[in-house]
VEXDREN-2710 file (C-alpha; in Angstrom, 1 decimal):
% VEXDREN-2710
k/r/px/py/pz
1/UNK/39.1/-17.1/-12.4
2/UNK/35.8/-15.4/-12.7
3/UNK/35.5/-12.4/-10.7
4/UNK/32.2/-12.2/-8.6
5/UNK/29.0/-9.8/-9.3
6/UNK/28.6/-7.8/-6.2
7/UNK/25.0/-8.1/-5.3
8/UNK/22.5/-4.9/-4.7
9/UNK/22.3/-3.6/-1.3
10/UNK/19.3/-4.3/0.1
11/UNK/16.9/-0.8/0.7
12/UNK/17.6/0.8/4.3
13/UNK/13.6/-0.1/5.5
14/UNK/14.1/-0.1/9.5
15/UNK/11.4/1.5/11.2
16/UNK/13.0/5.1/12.4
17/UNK/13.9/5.5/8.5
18/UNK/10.4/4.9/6.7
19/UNK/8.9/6.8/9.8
20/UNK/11.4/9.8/9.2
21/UNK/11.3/9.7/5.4
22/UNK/7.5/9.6/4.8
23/UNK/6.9/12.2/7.8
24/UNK/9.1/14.9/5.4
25/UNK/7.2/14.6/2.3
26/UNK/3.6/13.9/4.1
27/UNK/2.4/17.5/2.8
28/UNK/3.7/16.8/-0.9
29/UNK/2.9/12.9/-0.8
30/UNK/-0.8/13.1/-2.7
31/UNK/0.2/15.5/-5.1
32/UNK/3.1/14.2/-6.5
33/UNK/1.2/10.0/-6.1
34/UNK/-0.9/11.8/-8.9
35/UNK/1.5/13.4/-10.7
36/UNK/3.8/10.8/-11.1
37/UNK/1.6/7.9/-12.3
38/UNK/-0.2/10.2/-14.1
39/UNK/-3.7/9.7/-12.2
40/UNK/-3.5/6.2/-12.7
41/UNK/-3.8/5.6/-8.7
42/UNK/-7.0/6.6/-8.8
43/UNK/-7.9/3.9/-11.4
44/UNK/-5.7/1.1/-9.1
45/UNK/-7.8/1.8/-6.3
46/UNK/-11.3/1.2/-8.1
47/UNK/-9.9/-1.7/-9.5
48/UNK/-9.0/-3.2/-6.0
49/UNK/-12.3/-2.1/-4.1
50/UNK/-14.4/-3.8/-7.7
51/UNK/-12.2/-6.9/-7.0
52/UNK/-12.9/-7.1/-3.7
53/UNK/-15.7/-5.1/-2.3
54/UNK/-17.2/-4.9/1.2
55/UNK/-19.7/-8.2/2.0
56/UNK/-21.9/-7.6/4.9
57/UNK/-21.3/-4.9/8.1
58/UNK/-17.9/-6.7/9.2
59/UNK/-15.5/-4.4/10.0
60/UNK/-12.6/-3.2/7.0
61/UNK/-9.2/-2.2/7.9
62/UNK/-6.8/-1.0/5.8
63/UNK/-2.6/-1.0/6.7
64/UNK/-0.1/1.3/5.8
65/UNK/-2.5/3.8/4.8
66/UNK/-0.5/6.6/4.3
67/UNK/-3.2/9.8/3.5
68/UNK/-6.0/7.3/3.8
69/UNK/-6.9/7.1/0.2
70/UNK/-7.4/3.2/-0.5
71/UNK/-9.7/3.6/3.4
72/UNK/-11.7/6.3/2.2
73/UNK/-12.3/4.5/-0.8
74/UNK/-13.6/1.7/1.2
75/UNK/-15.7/3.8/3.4
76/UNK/-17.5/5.4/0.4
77/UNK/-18.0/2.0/-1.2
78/UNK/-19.4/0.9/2.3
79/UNK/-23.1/0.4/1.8
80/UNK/-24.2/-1.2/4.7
81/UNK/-22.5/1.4/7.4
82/UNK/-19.3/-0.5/7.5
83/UNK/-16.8/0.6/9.4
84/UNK/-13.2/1.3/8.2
85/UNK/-10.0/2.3/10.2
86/UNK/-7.0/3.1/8.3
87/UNK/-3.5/2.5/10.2
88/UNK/-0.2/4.0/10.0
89/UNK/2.9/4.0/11.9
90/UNK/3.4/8.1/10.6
91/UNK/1.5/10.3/12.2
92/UNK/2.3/13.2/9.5
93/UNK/0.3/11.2/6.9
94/UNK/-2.1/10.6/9.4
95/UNK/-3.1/14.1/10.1
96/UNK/-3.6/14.6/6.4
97/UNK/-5.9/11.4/6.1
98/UNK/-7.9/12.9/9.3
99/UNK/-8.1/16.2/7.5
100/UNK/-9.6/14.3/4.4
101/UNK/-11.9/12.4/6.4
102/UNK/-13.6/15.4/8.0
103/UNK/-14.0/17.3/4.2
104/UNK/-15.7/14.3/2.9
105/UNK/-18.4/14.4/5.5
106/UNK/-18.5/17.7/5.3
107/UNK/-19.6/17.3/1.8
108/UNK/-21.7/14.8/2.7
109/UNK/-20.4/11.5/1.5
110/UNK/-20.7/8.3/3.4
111/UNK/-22.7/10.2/5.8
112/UNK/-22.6/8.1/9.4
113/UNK/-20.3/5.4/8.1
114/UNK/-17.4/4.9/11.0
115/UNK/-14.4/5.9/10.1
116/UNK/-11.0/6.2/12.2
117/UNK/-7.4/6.5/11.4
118/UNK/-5.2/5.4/14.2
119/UNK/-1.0/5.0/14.4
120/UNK/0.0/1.4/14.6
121/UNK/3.0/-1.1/13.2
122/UNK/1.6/-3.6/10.6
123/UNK/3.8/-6.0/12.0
124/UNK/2.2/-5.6/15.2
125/UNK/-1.6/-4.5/15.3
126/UNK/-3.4/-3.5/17.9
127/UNK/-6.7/-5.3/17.4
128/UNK/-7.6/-9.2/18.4
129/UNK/-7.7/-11.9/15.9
130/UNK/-10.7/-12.8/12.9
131/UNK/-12.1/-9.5/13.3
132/UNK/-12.1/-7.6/9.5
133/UNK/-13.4/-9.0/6.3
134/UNK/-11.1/-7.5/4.6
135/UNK/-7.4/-6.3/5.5
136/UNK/-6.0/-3.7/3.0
137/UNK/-2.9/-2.1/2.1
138/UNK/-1.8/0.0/-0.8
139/UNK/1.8/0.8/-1.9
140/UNK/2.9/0.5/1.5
141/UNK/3.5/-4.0/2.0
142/UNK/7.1/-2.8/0.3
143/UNK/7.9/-0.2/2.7
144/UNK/7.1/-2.8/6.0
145/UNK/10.8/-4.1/7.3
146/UNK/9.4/-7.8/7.6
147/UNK/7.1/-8.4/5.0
148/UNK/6.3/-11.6/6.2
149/UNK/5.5/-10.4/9.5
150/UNK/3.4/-7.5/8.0
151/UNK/1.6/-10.8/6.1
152/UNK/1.0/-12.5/8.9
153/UNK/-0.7/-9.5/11.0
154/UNK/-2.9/-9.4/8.0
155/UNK/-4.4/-12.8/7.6
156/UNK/-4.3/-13.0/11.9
157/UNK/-6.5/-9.7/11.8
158/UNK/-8.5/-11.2/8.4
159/UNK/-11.8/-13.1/9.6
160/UNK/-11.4/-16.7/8.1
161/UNK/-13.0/-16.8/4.5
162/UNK/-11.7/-13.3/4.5
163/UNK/-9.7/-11.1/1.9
164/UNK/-6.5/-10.0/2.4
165/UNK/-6.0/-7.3/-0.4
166/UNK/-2.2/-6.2/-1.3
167/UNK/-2.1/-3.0/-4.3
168/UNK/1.9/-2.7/-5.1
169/UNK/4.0/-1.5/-7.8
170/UNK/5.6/-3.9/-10.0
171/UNK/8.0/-4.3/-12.5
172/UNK/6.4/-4.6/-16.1
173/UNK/7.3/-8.3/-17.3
174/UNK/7.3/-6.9/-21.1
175/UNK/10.9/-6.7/-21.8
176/UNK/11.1/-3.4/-23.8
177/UNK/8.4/-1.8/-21.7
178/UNK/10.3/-3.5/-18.4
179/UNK/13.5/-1.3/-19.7
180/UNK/11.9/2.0/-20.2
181/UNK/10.3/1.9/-17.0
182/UNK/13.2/1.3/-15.2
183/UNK/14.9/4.2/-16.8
184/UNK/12.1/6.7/-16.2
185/UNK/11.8/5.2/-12.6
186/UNK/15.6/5.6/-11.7
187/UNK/16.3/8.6/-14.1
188/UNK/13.6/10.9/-14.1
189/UNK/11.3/9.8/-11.1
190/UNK/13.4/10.4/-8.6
191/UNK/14.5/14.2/-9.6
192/UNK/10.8/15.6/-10.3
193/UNK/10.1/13.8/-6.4
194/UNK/13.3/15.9/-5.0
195/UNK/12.3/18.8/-7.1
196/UNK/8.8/18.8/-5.0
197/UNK/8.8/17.5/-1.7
198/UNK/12.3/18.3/-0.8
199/UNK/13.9/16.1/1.6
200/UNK/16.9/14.4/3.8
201/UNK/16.6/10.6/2.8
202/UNK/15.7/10.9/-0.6
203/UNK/12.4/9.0/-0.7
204/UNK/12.5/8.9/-3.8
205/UNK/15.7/7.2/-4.8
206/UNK/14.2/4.7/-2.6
207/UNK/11.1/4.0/-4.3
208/UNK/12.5/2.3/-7.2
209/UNK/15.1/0.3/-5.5
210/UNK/12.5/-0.6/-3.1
211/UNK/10.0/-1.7/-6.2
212/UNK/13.3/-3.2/-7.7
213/UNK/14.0/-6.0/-4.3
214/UNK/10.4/-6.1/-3.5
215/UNK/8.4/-9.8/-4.1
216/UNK/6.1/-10.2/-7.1
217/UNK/3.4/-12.3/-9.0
218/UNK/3.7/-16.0/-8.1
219/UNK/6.3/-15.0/-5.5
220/UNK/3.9/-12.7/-3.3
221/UNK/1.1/-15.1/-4.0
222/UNK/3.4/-18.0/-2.4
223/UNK/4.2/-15.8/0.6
224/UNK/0.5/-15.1/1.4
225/UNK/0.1/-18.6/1.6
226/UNK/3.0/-19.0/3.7
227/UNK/1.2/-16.3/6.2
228/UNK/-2.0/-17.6/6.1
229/UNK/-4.2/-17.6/2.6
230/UNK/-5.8/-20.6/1.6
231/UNK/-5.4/-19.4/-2.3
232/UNK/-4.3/-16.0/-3.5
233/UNK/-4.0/-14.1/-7.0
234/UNK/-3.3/-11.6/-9.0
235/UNK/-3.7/-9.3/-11.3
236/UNK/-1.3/-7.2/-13.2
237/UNK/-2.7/-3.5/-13.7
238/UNK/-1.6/-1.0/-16.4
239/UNK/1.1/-3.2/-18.4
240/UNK/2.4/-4.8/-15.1
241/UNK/3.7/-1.1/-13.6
242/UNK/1.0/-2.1/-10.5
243/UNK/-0.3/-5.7/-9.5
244/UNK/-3.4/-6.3/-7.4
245/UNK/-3.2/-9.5/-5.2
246/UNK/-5.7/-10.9/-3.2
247/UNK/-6.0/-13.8/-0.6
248/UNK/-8.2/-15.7/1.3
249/UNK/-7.7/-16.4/5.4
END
């Protein structure tokens, strides 16, 4: 008789927890998204707003935006006064993406561009249908209870001919490189997290079980087109440790 693999329990992502969690290590959040993958963010970023840069003065929001850093990216790279608003349903990371908003002007970048942070649930935005060229969201589709329903806001939001532009982390698909990832990310990850932003739901024990259950390549792609793309792709970044997908409404 063969005795049955138990299967992984799925990651805790209900609302009050994510809310909770990411409000404890808002003030250490940046820091350690740079210390941890080494800079590379910065690079991710550029590579989605080359992919799919602003077309036109439509509108650009971007979801789950955390600090605001894949928004202020947008807003920088808006050249024809577009306007960007960056949504999150923690209004610790909010207050830090203000606070960065109000130092870039005050160094003069994007100078009279429109930008606004505001708190709102992906899976249920405030705004009417077809109304942003492009709907973003950067490390944060993972950490949205129904990622379907996240989806689906998205492409609703997304003006038809649209992008719909999803930054995640990934798993590498490189065997030997898929196995040392996964030990740093469960081994070593986790402790230098605790160690600096310390905290009561151990955010980051969660981040690589939530990487671990969390859709990727052709499987994202097919749920976009579940939730309303016409044709999405992507791109693995950085030997697969980040993937850059990107739909059309």
């Amino acid at each position: 008789m063969t005795t049955p693999v138990p299967s992984t329990p799925a990651v805790d992502k209900s609302g009050d927890k994510v809310r909770r969690m990411f409000g404890e290590i808002s003030s250490r959040y940046d820091f350690l998204n740079h210390l941890l993958s080494g800079g590379t963010d910065y690079y991710w970023r550029w590579r989605a707003v080359r992919a799919a840069p602003p077309r036109g003065a439509a509108p650009i929001l971007d979801v789950c935006t955390g600090t605001g850093d894949l928004a202020l990216a947008y807003w920088k790279a808006g050249r024809e006064r577009v306007p960007v608003t960056g949504a999150d349903f923690t209004p610790e990371m909010l207050v830090i993406a203000d606070k960065k908003s109000v130092a870039q002007r005050a160094r003069g970048e994007a100078a009279g561009i429109p930008l606004k942070f505001l708190e709102a649930d992906t899976q249920n935005l405030p705004f009417e249908a077809n109304q942003f060229q492009i709907v973003s969201v950067a490390f944060g589709l993972r950490n949205v209870a129904d990622t379907r329903a996240g989806l689906r806001e998205m492409f609703r939001v997304c003006q038809p001919g649209g992008r719909v532009v999803v930054l995640e982390f990934s798993m590498p698909t490189n065997r030997l490189l898929r196995g040392m990832y996964s030990w740093y990310f469960r081994n070593i990850l986790p402790r230098i997290g605790q160690f600096f932003a310390r905290n009561s739901s151990k955010a980051y024990n969660y981040l690589p079980d939530s990487v671990g259950q969390f859709p990727q390549g052709e499987e994202l792609t097919g749920m976009m087109q579940e939730c309303g793309a016409s044709s999405a792709t992507f791109t693995p970044l950085t030997f697969g440790v980040a993937t850059l997908y990107i739909g059309i409404k």
